[in-house]
Structures are given as structure tokens and as C-alpha cells.
N, C-alpha and C positions, 0 to 999 in steps of 0.2 A: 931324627925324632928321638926325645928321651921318653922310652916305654914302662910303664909298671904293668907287668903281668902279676895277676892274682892267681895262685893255687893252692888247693886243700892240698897235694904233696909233693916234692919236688926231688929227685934224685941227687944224691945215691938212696935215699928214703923213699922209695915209689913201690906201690905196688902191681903195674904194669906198665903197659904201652902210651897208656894216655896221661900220663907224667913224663915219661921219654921224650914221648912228642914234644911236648913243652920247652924241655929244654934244647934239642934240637930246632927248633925253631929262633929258640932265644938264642943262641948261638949263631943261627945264621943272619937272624937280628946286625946283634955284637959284628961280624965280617964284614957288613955291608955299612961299618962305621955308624950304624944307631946304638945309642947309650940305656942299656935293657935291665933295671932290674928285678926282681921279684920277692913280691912276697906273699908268704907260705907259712906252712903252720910248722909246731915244735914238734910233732910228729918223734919220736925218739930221737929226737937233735941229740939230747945226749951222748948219745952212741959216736958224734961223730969227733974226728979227732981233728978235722982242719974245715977251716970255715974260709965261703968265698963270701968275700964283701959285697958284693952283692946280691947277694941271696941272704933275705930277712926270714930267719924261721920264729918268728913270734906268734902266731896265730895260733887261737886252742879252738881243735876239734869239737864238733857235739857231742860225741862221746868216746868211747873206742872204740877200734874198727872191728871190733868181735862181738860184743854185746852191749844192750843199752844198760846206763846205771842211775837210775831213780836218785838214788842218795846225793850221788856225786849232782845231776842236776837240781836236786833242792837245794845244798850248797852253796855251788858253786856258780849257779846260771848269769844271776846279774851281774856279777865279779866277773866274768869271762866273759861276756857282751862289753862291759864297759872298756878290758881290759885292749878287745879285738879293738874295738874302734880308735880307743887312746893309739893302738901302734898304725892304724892305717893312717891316721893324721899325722903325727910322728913322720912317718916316711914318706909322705904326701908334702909336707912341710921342710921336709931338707932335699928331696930329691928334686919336687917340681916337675913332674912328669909331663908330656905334650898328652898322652893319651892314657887310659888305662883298659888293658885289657884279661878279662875276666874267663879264663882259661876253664880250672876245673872246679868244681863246688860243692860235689859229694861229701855227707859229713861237714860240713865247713857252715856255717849259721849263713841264713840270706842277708843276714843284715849288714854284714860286711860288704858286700854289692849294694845294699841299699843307700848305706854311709858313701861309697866311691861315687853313686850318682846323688847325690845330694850335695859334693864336697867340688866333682868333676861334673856340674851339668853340659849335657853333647859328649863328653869325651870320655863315655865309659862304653866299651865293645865286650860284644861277647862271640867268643869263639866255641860251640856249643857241639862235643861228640860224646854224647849220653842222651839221657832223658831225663837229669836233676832239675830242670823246668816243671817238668808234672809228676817224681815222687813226689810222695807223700814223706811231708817231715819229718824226723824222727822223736822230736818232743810230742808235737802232737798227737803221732801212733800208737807213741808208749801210754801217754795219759790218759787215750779216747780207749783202749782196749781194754774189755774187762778181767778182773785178775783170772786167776786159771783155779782157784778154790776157793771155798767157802771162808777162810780165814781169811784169806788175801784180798778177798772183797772188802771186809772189814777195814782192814787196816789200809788199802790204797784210796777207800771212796774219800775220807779227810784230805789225802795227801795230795790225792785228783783237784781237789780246790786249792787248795795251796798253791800246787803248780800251777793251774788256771790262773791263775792272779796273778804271777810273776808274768807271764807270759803274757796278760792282758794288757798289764803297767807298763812292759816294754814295747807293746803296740805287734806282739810278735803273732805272727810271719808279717815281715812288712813286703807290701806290693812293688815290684819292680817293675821299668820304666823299659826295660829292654828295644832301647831307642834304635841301636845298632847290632844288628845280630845276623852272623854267618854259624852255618851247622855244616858239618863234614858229610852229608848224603839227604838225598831228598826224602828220603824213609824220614830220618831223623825229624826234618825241618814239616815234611808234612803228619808227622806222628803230633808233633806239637801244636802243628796250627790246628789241628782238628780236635785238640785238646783246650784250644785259646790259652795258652802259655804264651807264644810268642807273637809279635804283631805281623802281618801280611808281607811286610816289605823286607821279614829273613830272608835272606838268598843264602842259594849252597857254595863251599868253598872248600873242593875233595883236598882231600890229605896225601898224606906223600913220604914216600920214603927215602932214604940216602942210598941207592943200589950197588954203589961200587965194592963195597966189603963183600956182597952175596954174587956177582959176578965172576964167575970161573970158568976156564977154561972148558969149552964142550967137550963132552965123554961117549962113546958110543952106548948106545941103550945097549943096558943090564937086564931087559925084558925077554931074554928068548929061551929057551929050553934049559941053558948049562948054568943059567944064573938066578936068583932069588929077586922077587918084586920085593922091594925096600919102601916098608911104605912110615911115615911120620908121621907122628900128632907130637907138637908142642905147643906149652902153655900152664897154664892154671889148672889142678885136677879138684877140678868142683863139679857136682851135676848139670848145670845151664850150661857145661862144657860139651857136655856128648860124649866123654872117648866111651859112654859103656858102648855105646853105638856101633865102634869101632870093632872092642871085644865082641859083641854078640855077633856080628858081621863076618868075623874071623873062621867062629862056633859055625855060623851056616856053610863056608866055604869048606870047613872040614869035612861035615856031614854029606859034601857032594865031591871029597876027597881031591878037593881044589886049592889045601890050605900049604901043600907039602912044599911049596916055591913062593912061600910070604914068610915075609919078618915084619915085625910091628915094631918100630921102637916110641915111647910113651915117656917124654922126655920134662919132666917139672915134676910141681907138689904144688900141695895145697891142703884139702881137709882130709884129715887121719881116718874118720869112717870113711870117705868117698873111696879114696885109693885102696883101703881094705875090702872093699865094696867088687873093685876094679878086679884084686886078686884075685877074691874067690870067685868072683865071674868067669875068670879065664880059667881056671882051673874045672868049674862046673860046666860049662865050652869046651873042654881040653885044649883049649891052646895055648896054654905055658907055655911049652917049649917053641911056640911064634912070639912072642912077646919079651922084649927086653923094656924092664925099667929102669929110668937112668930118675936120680934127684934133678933139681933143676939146676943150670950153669949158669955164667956171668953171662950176660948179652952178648959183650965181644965172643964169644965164642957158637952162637947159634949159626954164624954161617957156615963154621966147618961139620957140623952135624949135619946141618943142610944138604952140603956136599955131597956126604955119603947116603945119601937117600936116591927114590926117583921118583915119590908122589908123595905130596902133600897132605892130611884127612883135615879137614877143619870141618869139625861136627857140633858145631852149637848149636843149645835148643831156643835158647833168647833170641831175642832180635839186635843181633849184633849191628851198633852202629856205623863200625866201617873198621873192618881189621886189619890192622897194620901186618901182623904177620903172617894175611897172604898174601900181600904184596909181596913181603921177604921171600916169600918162596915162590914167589911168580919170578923176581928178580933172579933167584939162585938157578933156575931152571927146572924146577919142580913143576910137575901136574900137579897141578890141586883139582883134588876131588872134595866138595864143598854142599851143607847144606845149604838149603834155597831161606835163611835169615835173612831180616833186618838192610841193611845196607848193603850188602855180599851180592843181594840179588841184582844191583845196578852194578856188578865190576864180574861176577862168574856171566857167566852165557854156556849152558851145556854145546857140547859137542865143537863149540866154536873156539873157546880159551880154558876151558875147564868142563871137569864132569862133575853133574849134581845129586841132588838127592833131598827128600822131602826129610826134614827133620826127626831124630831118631825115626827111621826106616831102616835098620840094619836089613832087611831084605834084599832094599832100592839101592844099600850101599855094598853090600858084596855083588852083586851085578855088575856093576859098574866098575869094581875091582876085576872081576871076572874077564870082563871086557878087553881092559888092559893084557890079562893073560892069556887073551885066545888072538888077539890083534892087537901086536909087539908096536907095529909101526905108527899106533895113535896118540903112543904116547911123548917122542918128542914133535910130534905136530903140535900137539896141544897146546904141551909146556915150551914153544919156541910163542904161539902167538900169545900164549900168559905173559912170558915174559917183555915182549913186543907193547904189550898194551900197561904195564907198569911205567916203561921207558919212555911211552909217550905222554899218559895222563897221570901218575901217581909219582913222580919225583919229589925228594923233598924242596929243589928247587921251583920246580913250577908251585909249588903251595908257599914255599916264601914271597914268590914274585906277586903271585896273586892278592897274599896278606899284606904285603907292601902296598901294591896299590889302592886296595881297599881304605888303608889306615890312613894313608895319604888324604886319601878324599876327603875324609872325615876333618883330618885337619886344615884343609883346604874348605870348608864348608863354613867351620866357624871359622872367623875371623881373629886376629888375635887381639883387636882392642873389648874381644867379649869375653877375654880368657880371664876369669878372676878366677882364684878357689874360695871358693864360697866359708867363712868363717877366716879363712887363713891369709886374704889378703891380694892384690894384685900381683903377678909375679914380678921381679923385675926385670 
């Protein structure tokens, strides 16, 4: 099959896991002899010093990934709509793609999905692990909100029309057809359908990771009297993350003089108040001296951090739609101790593969740490059938195998004397 995957970012440019995916998938594409390329936005292309030919970074963002910028969309709005579409037909038009499929879309205009289904009727898929189906736009949130003072009302009510009219003229938000659609958890897919975002015949199609790098050699448990529970949280330090969860969790096991045989390590970054936030909380807790913070590392390198651990904390307050990286530490042999979010709640099972805890609960989550230090031996039970249950259901294999099939069908459904691209001609 010759594939065009659509993504708002694409690596070494990513800002997490659900761009990794992407290309890890595109990768396993490319081995199995399908012809995969993508295109993606300019995202600080700049920066980059060697370019893969198949990877098109032309695509302009809605805005920047930090804040919205009014000006820049009075501007710039119709000039970057027309600009997005001129490059998807462009690539559409030399590549000749069998399928496209429509990855991530945060930030990234819908009309860029609306032109591939109007360009590719039947042959545009969506592979959906978010909820950018039911945000809320970001043109339209900036414009509908009212300014925040008395002058700003003045001068945004004019501009509020102005923008209305561009946005009118370009027919924008336009409605998608979302003909073919797989979501990474059924949280996700039924979050949607109860939103009527997506049509009834979504099905789920779990995600998967590559375990061989997080696979090491078993170690006797570090849990018993003469050694330290080593516990991790890595990631992104933003609030809908949880680690205060963690830190405050640490604070209760101190106060029950529980904390003298824990180390925290708190391994990324993210926003400057949050993790100053993080500090002085450990400090007003006293548990500095449990807590190591590292900046965040290359990916290649999260397995050996991994290593040195022996439980997992994945403390989101969001409804995460299915996190890659506790599978990673399912695979390395970590316990994870996990809030009960989002898609987490169909892959944790307390007491079975993992231990839980109701979203910031730091109460429900030093417990459950506790647990581990009063009975040593639950914890590689736990984390052998965590890891057991990655190996069987969450490989990045079986999630190519499964996307193979699927995309197949799709191609096998339309015929190919129906394959024209609409405006660009029959293929030959």
C-alpha cells in the first residue's frame, strides 16, 4: 500500500508520545515493504539540520503551541488555509497515495482532513488517541470569549466581526465525514460517540509498544528492610499530570514515619510555575531529601532509568486516552501504581497487574505505597503479570498487524476502477 499519514507533529519535533507513535508505526509500515509518507507541519522545521524525504513539513499550525495570537490570525488566516490545502494536493498529486490516514490533529486546521476527504472520497482513515474530535476550536474560543477588561472589550468587539467573516467565507469549521475511524481505548471511542463526534461503526484498535529495549534481565526485589523502594514518575510536569499527588503522598508517609526507605525520582520538565510549584511542595512536605529531580532525557534512554527503579507512579488527573508509557514500564518490570483515568482503567486492574488509586488521592496513594513496604512479595507478582499483559495485548506488533488489516479492508472495499482523486484526475 502507498500510505499518506497526516500529522500536526512529527519527530525529532514531537512533543510526546503520540507523535512517537506515529512514526513508529510508519516505520513498521516502511519494513513490511508499504511505501509511507507523511505530512506534517513546519513546526520549528528550521531547527532541523537533515531532512527525510519523506517527511513533508509544510503544514502551518493554528497557532503556537503556547498561546493564541489574534493578530497573527487576522493576518494570516486565509493565506495559511489556502496555503495548507495548495501543499496537500501538491503531495496528494506526486505521491498518489492507496489511503490516507489522519493520525494527529491538535492545533492543525480541520480543513486539512476535510480537503483529504473531499480530494480521497472512502480513503481517508482516522487513527484517533485524543479527543480533538470534540475540543473545542481554537479560532472559535478565542473570538466567542469575552476580552478580560473594559478596553479590551472595545477594541476585540470590531475585530470579533472581522474574524467572523473570514471564518464564515471559508465555510470554517467544516464538517467531517469520518467514514473510517479506529480510537486507541473504548473510553476514547465511547467518550466520542456520546458526544456524536464520531459515527457508531468506530471500533477500537489498542496501541502498542516496542518492548525489547525495556526488557532486562530479572533482579531480585529491592523491597525488603536493607534497601530503598525506588519509586518513578516520568513525563511531562504539567498539572493534569498529577506528580503533586505524588509529592503530597510522600508528605503523608513521612508524617507516619513511613518515608525513610522511599526515593522519588521526577524525571522531565515542562511548565516553570508547575515544577516550582512541585519544589516548594516538597519542601512544605519535607521530603526533599526523597525526591530527586532529573531534566527530562532522550527517549533512547528512558529504559535505563527504568531499570533503576521498582514502581512505576502514573498520576494523571485528565482522562488519559491510553499511555504509552505504562506500558513501558509494564514491559521493563516495574509495578505501576496508577490512577483509575481515562483509558488506564481498561489495561490497570488493582491487585491483579497493577495498584490504583482514585485521582489525586494522595491519601489512596501513599497506601498503596505503604502496602508495597509492609508486603515485599506483591510487588514482583504484580509487575511480572503487568508485564505479561503488555507481551500479550499492547506490542507495537500486534497494533501494526491489526492496522494492516484494517487498512487493507478499506482498500479491498473500494474498488480500484472508483479510485479517481477528485480535481487531480485518475491515477495511472
Amino acid at each position: 500500500m502507498r500510505l499518506l499519514f497526516i500529522s500536526n507533529l512529527y519527530p525529532p519535533l514531537e512533543l510526546g508520545g503520540y507523535e512517537q507513535w506515529c512514526q513508529e508505526v510508519a516505520g513498521g509500515f516502511r519494513a513490511r515493504g508499504h511505501d509511507v509518507q507523511i505530512l506534517t507541519s513546519n513546526y520549528r522545521a528550521n531547527e532541523l539540520t537533515t531532512w527525510e524525504t519523506n517527511v513533508h513539513r509544510r503544514l502551518h499550525l493554528q497557532a503556537d503551541i503556547h498561546h493564541y495570537e489574534p493578530l497573527h490570525f487576522l493576518t494570516r488566516f486565509q493565506e495559511e488555509e489556502a496555503a495548507n490545502k495548495a501543499a496537500l494536493q501538491q503531495v496528494i498529486g506526486a505521491f498518489r497515495p492507496d489511503l490516507i490516514l489522519v493520525w494527529g490533529m491538535w492545533n492543525l486546521s480541520p480543513s486539512v482532513a476535510y480537503w483529504a476527504e473531499v480530494l480521497m472520497p472512502d480513503r481517508v482513515a482516522y487513527f484517533i488517541s485524543s479527543y480533538w474530535p470534540a475540543d473545542v476550536d481554537m479560532h472559535l474560543q478565542y473570538w466567542q470569549l469575552p476580552a478580560n477588561h473594559v478596553l479590551g472589550k472595545w477594541v476585540k468587539r470590531p475585530l470579533r466581526a472581522l474574524a467572523n467573516r473570514q471564518l464564515q467565507q471559508n465555510n470554517y469549521p467544516p464538517h467531517l465525514q469520518f467514514q473510517h475511524v479506529r480510537c486507541c481505548s473504548h473510553y476514547v471511542r465511547d467518550t466520542l460517540l456520546q458526544q456524536d463526534k464520531i459515527p457508531t461503526s468506530a471500533e477500537v484498535l489498542l496501541g502498542g509498544i516496542d518492548p525489547t529495549p525495556f526488557m532486562r534481565p530479572s533482579k531480585p526485589s529491592q523491597t525488603n528492610g536493607n534497601h530503598k523502594l525506588r519509586l518513578l514518575f516520568a513525563g511531562r510536569l504539567v498539572e493534569d499530570k498529577g506528580v503533586h499527588t505524588a509529592v503530597e503522598a510522600l508528605g503523608l508517609l513521612r508524617q507516619q514515619n513511613q518515608a525513610a526507605d522511599l526515593e522519588l525520582t521526577i524525571l522531565g520538565g515542562g511548565h516553570p510555575g508547575y515544577e516550582a510549584l512541585l519544589h516548594d511542595l516538597a519542601a512544605e512536605n519535607q521530603v526533599t531529601a526523597h525526591i530527586k529531580f532529573c531534566p527530562q532525557v532522550p527517549r533512547a534512554e528512558i529504559p535505563n532509568w527504568m531499570e533503576g527503579h521498582d514502581v512505576f507512579l502514573f498520576t494523571s488527573i485528565w482522562p488519559e486516552p491510553m499511555a504509552r508509557v505504562v506500558m513501558e514500564a509494564m514491559a521493563a518490570g516495574l509495578l505501576v501504581i496508577g490512577s483509575e483515568v481515562g483509558g488506564q482503567t481498561e489495561m490497570l486492574v488493582n491487585e491483579v497487574n497493577s495498584l490504583t488509586f482514585f485521582p489525586e488521592d494522595a491519601r489512596q496513594l501513599s497506601q498503596q505505597i505503604l502496602r508495597l513496604q509492609q508486603n515485599p512479595a506483591l510487588l514482583p507478582k504484580l509487575a511480572q503479570a503487568g508485564q505479561q499483559l503488555v507481551l500479550k495485548q499492547f506490542t507495537l506488533v500486534r497494533m501494526i498487524n491489526d492496522m494492516e488489516a484494517w487498512l487493507k479492508s478499506i482498500t479491498t472495499e473500494n474498488k480500484p476502477e472508483k479510485w479517481e482523486f477528485a480535481g487531480l484526475g485518475r491515477r495511472a
